[in-house]
N, C-alpha and C positions, 0 to 999 in steps of 0.2 A: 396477726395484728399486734399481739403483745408484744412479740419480740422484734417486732420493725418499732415501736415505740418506745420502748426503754433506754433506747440511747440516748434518742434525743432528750427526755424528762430528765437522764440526767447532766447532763450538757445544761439544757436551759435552766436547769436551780442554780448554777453557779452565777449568771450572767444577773445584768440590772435585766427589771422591769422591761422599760425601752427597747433594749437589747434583744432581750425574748420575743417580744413581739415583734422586731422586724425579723429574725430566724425562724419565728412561726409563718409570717406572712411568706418568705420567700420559700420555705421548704413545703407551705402545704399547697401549694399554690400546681408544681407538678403531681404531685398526689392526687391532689382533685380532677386534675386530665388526663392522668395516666390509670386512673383508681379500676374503671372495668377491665383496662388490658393488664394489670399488675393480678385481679381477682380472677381472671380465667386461667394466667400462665400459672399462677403458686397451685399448683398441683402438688407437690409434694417438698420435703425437709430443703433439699438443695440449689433449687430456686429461691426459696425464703432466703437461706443464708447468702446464697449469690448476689441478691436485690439488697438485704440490709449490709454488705461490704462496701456493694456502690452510693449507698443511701450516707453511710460511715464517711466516707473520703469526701462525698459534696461537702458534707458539714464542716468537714475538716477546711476546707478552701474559703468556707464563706468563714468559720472563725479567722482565719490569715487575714484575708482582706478586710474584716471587721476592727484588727488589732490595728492595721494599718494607715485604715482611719482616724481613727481613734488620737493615735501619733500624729498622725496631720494635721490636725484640728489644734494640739496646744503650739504650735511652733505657728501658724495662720496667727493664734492670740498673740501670741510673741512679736509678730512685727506689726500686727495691726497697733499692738503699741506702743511699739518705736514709731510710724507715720504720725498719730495722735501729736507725741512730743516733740518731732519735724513742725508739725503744723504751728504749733506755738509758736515756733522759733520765726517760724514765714510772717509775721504780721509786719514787723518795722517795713521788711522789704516792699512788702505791697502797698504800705504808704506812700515811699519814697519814688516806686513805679507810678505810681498814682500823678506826683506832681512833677516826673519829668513827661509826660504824656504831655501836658495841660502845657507845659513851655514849646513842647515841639509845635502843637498845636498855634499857636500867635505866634513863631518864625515861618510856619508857611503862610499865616496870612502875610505877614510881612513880605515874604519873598513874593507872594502873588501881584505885589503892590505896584514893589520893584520891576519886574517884567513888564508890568505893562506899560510904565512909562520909557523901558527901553524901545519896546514894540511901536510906541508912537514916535520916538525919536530916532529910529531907522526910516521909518514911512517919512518922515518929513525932510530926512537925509536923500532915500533915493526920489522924492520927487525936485528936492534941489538938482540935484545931480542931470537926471533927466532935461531941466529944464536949459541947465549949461550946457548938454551936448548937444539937444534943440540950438541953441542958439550960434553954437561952433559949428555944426553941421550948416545952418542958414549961408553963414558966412566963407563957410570952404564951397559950398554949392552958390553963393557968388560970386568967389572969387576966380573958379571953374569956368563960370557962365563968360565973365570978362575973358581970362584967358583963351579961351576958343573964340569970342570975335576978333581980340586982337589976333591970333596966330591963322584967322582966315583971312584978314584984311591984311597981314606981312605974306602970304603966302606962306607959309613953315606948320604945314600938315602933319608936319611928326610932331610937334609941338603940340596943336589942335588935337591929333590921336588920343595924345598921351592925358592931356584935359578931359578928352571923354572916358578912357578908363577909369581918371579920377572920379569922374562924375559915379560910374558904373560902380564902385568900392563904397560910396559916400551912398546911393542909393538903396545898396546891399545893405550898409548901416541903418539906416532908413527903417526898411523892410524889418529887421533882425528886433529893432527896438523896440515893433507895434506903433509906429509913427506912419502912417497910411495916406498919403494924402492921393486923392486922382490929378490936382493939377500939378502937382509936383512932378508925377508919372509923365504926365501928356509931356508935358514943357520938358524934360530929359530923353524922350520920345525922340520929340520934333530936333532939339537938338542934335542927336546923335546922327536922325536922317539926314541933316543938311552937310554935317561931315563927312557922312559916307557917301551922299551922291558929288559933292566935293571931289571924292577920292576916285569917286567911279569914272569920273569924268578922266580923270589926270593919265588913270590906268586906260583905261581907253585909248587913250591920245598916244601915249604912250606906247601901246600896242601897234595901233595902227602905222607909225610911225619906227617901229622895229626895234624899239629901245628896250632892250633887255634887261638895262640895270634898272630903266626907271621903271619897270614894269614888277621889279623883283621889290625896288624899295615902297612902290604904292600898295603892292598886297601885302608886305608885312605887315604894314599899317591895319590891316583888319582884324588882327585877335585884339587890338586896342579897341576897336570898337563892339565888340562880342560879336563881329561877323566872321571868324575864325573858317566857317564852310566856302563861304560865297569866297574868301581871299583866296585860297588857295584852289578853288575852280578857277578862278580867271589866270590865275598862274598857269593852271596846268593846261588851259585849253589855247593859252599863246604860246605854250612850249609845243604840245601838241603843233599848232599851227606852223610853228617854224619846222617841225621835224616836216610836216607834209612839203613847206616850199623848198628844204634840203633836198629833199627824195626827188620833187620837179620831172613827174610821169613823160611831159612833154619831150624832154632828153630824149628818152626814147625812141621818141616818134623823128626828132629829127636826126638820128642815124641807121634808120631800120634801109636805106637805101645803100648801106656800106657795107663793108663783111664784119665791121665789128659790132654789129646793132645787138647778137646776141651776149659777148663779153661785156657789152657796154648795161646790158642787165642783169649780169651779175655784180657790174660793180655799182651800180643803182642799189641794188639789193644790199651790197656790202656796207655800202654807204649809207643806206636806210638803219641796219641795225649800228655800226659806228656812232652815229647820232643818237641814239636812244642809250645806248651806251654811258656817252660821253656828255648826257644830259644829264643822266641819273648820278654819276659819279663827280659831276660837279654841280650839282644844286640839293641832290639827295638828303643832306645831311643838314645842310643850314635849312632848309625846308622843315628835317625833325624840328629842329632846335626850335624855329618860330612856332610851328603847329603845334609839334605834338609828336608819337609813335607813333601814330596812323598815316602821318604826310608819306612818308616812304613809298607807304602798300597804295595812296590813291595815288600819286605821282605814277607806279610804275603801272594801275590798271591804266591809268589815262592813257601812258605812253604806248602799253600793247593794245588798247583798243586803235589808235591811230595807225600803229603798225601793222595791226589785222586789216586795217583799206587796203593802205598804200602795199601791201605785200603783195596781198592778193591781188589786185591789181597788175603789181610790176610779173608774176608768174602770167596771168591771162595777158599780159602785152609779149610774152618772152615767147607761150606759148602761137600767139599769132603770128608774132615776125618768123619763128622758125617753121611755121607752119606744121607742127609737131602732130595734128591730128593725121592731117591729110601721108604725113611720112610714115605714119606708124600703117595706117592702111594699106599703104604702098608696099612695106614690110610684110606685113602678114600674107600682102594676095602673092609675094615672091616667095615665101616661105612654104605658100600651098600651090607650087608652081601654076602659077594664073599669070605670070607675066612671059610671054612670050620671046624670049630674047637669051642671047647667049650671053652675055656678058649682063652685069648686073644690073637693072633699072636703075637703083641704088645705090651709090656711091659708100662704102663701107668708110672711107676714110671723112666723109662728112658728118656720116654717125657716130662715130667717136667722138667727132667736135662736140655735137652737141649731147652724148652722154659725160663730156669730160664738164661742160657746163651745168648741167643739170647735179652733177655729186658737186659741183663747187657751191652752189645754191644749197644745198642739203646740209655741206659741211660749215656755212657761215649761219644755217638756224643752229644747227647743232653746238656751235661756239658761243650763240645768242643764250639760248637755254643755258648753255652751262654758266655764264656769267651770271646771269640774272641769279640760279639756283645758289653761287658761290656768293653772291655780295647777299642776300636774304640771310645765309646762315652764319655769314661772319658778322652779321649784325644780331645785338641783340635777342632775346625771343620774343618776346613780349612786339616787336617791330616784322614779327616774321606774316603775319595774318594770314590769311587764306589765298596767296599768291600762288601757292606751288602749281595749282585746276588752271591757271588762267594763260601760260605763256602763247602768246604769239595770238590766237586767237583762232575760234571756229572756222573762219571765212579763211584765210591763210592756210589751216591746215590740212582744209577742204582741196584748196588750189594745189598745196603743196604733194599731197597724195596722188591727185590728178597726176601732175607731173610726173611721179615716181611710179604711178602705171603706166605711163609711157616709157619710162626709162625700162622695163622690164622687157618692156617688147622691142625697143630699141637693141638692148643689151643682148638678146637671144639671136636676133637677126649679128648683131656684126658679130658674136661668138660662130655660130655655124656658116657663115660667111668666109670669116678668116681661117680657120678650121680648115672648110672644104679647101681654100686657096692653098692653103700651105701641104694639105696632101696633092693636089694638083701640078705646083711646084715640086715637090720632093726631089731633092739631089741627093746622089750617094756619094759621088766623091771619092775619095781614100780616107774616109773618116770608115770606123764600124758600124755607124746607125747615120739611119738619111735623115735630111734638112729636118724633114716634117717632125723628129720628134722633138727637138729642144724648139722646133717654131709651134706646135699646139701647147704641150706646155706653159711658156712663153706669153699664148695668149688668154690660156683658162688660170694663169697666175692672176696675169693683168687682171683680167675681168670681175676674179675673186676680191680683191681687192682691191677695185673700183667699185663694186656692192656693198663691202663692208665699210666704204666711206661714206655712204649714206647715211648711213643710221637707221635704215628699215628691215625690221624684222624679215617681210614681205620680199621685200628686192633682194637681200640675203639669199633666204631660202631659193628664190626662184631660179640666182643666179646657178645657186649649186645642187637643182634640180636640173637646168641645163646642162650643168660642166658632165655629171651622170648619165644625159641621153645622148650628150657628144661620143664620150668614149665608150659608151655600149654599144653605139650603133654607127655613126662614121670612122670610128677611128677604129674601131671593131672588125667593118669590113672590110677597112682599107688593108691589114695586120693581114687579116686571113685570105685575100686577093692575093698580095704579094707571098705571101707560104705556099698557094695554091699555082700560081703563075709559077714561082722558080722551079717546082719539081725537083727532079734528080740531078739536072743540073749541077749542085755543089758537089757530087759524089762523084762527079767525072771529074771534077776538078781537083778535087783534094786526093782521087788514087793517083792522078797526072804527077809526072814530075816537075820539080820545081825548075820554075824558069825566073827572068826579070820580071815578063809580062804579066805570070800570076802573084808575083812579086808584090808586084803595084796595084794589080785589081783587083779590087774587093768583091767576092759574090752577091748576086743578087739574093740569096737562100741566106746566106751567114745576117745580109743583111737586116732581111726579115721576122728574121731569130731574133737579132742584138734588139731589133729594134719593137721585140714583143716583150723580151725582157727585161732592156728598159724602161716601158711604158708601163710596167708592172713595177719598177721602183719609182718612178716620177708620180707615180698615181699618190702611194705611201706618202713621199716630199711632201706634195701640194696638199695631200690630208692636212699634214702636220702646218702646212704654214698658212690656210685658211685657220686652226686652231689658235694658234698664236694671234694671228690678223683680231681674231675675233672673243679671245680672251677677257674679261671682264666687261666686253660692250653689252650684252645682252641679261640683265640680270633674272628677269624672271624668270620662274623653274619651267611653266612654256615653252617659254622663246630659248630656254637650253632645250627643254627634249625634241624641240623640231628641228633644231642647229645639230644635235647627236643623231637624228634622225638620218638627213640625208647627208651627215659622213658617214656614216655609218653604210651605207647606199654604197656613196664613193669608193671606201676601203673592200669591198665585197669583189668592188671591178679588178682591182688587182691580179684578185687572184685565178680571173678570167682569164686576163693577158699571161699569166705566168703559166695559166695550164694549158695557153697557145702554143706557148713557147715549149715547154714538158712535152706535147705531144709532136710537136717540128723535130725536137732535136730524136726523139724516141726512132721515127725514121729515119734520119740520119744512122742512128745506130745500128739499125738494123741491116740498111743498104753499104754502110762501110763493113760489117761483117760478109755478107755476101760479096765484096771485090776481095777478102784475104783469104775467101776460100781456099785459094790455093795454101797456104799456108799449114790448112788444117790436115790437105791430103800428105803430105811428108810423114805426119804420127801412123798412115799404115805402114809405111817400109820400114819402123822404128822394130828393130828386135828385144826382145824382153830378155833374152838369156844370154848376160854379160857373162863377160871374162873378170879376168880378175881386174887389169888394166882397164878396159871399159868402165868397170864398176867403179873405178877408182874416178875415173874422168868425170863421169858421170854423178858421182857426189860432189865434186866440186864444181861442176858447173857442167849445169845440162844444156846441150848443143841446140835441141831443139828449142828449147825453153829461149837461150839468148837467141836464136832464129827467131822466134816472134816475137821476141820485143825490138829488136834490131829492124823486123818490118813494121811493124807497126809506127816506133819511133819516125823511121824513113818517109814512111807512103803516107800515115795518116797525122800524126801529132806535130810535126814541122810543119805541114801543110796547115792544119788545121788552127794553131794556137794562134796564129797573127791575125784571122779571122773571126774570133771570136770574142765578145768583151768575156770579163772575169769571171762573171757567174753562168753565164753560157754553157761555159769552157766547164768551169766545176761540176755541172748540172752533167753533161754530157761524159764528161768521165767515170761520173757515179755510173748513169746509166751503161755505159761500153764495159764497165768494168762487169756488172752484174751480166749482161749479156754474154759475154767472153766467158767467163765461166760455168754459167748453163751450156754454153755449147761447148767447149772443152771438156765441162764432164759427158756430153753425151757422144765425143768423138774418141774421147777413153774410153769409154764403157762399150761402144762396140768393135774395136781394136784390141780391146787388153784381155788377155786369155785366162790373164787373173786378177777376174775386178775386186773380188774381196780385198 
């Protein structure tokens, strides 16, 4: 305890009073908290001195900070009085603040004074004001009211119109101002009624009477009167009207006793959409101009709602006069032999008529469509509306469909019809390939391309799901009949020697050959030029993968016919090496062990070797090449060649004494 207290007694004799006592307060302060845990640990000398080093160095921090204060406190006095001798200085200022307040103060009463008699001298401005447009307004709304009796008692309606648009701007103004009157309303009301039944009447008459211009000039008159809807209905449903007496169903009916009753509805048809046409592109636009963007898009529903009647109609009238239900059944119970008779129930050449009718009908919608589709998109967008859903219409596409499932079953019968006739007919001639192959061809081109002028996914497909069951199965058996009918026949003919008369006449085997192997390139052609045919008409990925579909079918056929053909000529091969047999027995009596002279000959040109080609040349390849088209011939060379040497190596090998 003594020597933890010596330090500080003498530290605190140098300090003030003051001083002391706050280093007493602040040092004994842990002392008294720490005082049992400092009196258990000083056990011994070195503890003591360890506690009064740290006890030494507190005191040492709190005299720092004590000095420091100390410092702070005379420089605090220092400016507190320098602010003192500021403050002196502030007194004048805060007078002269004092009585500019008290000025600002009575310039705002003043200014408040001012405003207000602005405020009342605006108010009494715009109640002048108001009361002069009342009265201009009064006066223009008389002078309206006069103008419309006299320009109904001159008759000059455009004049009348134009008064009540007046009217409609001036009532506008009305309305706008908070000027509200209901007899004002009633009596502009009644007004404007009596102009418009005025006008309805004129258009009417007008109508009735077939007058087109004056029928064009009375509805324009109705955005003058804000009946801007109802003008342009009565427009559209005399345009309508006139399209339906264009079209004139009855036509129809009085040529269905002639053979042209069916051309005569397709040119109803044609002349159906002409008009609708030739409506739109000459009223179309002066119609925007009066209405609006929207005249366009109701003009052209109005027109395809009319066209969806009268279409559909003119197809159920085309369908009755051709009697196309009853022929398609007739068709089908011939195609599932139910009609008893040799010769055809069915006139093939009739159905063509009326499938050549039937793509003409398909190809003047399809012209239809595209017009409509090209004049919507060279106009404007904003004029485009929701036209693209609506062409032609439900009831029309319903009929148009109808038909085009006829035209299927049509199309199949005169495809297999003409087909069968033309293998029937088959000439050979002095040509390499009979009639029948450039005549099927010929008619599954036609056909293809009388489908693809339709414009039906449907009828497409089915057609050339047909052209596929033709040549797999008619034209199939006919190929393998005639290969199987001519037999060996060619091979007596082509060991024979050549005369005029094999000269001139073509085998019936050669034939059958040319004419497997061309069926098997015309197949490839007619791929290719259904492709082309049908090139950008079908855009959706669909209506491509059904289109790749059954080409894809078609081109498969090919290479049926080509492996008709491969396996025809393969016997061929085989039966011309069996006639040169003799040829082969000469290599026994051939001696192996030359002389010198021999050997010499025999390097330069072996005897037996120009022996078979010298007969062959002779007996088989003179006969043979005039016979055969190109690739026949190539085909059949491969194969003789590769044969010829199988058996030449094994007519060596058992002659030659030394085969190694």
């Amino acid at each position: 305890h003594t020597f933890a207290r010596a330090p500080f007694a003498g530290k605190a004799a140098r300090l003030k009073a003051s001083e002391r006592h706050v280093v007493r307060r602040e040092i004994k302060q842990p002392l008294k908290m720490n005082a049992v845990t400092i009196i258990a640990e000083a056990m011994d000398i070195s503890t003591i001195n360890s506690l009064l080093v740290d006890v030494t160095q507190a005191e040492r921090s709190l005299q720092r900070e004590l000095f420091d204060t100390v410092l702070k406190k005379e420089q605090v006095s220092e400016r507190l009085a320098k602010h003192q001798n500021s403050v002196v200085a502030l007194g004048p200022v805060q007078s002269g603040t004092t009585r500019l307040h008290s000025d600002i103060l009575e310039m705002s009463a003043l200014a408040n004074v001012v405003s207000d008699q602005v405020r009342q001298l605006d108010t009494e401005r715009n109640s002048v004001q108001a009361t002069i447009a009342k009265v201009v307004l009064n006066v223009d709304v008389a002078a309206c009211m006069d103008g419309i009796t006299n320009s109904l008692e001159n008759e000059e309606y455009e004049a009348a119109a134009g008064f009540v648009e007046a009217l409609i701007h001036l009532q506008a103004s009305l309305t706008s101002s908070g000027i509200t009157k209901e007899k004002q309303h009633a009596q502009f009301d009644r007004t404007r009624e009596a102009v418009a039944n005025v006008i309805r009447e004129k258009i009417n008459s007008a109508a009735v009477e077939g007058d087109v211009v004056q029928v064009l000039t009375y509805g324009k008159l109705f955005p003058k009167l804000d009946l801007s809807h109802e003008g342009l209905s009565k427009i559209c449903q005399y345009l309508c009207k006139r399209i339906a007496e264009q079209s004139n169903l009855d036509r129809l009916a009085s040529t269905q006793g002639s053979s042209e009753g069916g051309g005569n509805c397709t040119a109803l048809l044609s002349e159906l959409f002409r008009s609708i046409v030739s409506c739109i592109e000459q009223h179309g636009a002066d119609l925007v101009d009066t209405f609006g963007n929207n005249a366009l898009e109701t003009l052209i529903r109005s027109l395809n709602k009319e066209c969806d009647t009268c279409g559909s109609q003119l197809l159920k009238n085309y369908m009755d006069y051709r009697n196309i239900f009853q022929t398609a059944k007739d068709v089908s119970a011939q195609n599932r032999n139910l009609v008893a008779a040799v010769e055809s129930a069915v006139d093939p050449r009739v159905i063509e008529e009326y499938l050549e009718e039937i793509v003409s009908m398909c190809q003047i919608s399809r012209e239809y469509n595209r017009f409509l589709i090209d004049k919507l998109h060279n106009d404007p967008p904003h004029m485009l509306g929701d036209t693209g859903n609506m062409f032609n219409g439900d009831h029309y596409n319903r009929s148009l469909h109808e038909v085009v499932g006829f035209y299927v079953r049509l199309e199949e019968f005169y495809m297999y019809e003409n087909v069968a006739l033309a293998i029937r007919i088959n000439e050979q001639g002095d040509s390499l390939t009979g009639s029948m192959v450039d005549d099927i061809f010929y008619i599954l081109q036609k056909c293809a391309r009388r489908a693809s002028e339709t414009g039906s996914i449907q009828a497409v497909c089915a057609s050339l799901n047909h052209v596929n069951n033709i040549l797999s199965s008619e034209v199939h058996n006919a190929i393998e009949e005639d290969l199987q009918r001519a037999g060996s026949n060619f091979l007596d003919f082509v060991v024979s020697e050549p005369s005029t008369e094999h000269e001139t006449r073509q085998p019936q085997s050669a034939t059958a050959v040319n004419n497997a192997d061309v069926i098997a390139d015309n197949v490839l052609v007619l791929m290719k030029d259904i492709e082309l045919n049908l090139d950008g008409m079908f855009v959706a990925a669909t209506e491509g993968e059904r289109i790749k579909s059954c080409l894809h079918e078609i081109r498969d056929i090919s290479s049926i016919f080509r492996q008709l053909s491969h396996d025809a000529i393969k016997d061929f091969v085989q039966g011309v090496l069996s006639h040169i047999r003799p040829i082969f027995d000469t290599i026994s009596g051939q001696s192996y062990e030359l002389n010198e002279d021999q050997y010499s000959e025999h390097e330069g040109c072996d005897p037996w070797v120009q022996h078979l080609l010298a007969e062959l040349e002779q007996k088989v390849f003179q006969n043979l090449r005039p016979h055969f088209v190109s690739t026949s011939f190539d085909v059949f060379i491969g194969l003789f060649a590769e044969a010829l040497a199988a058996r030449m190596e094994v007519e060596t090998t058992k002659t030659n004494p030394y085969p190694a």
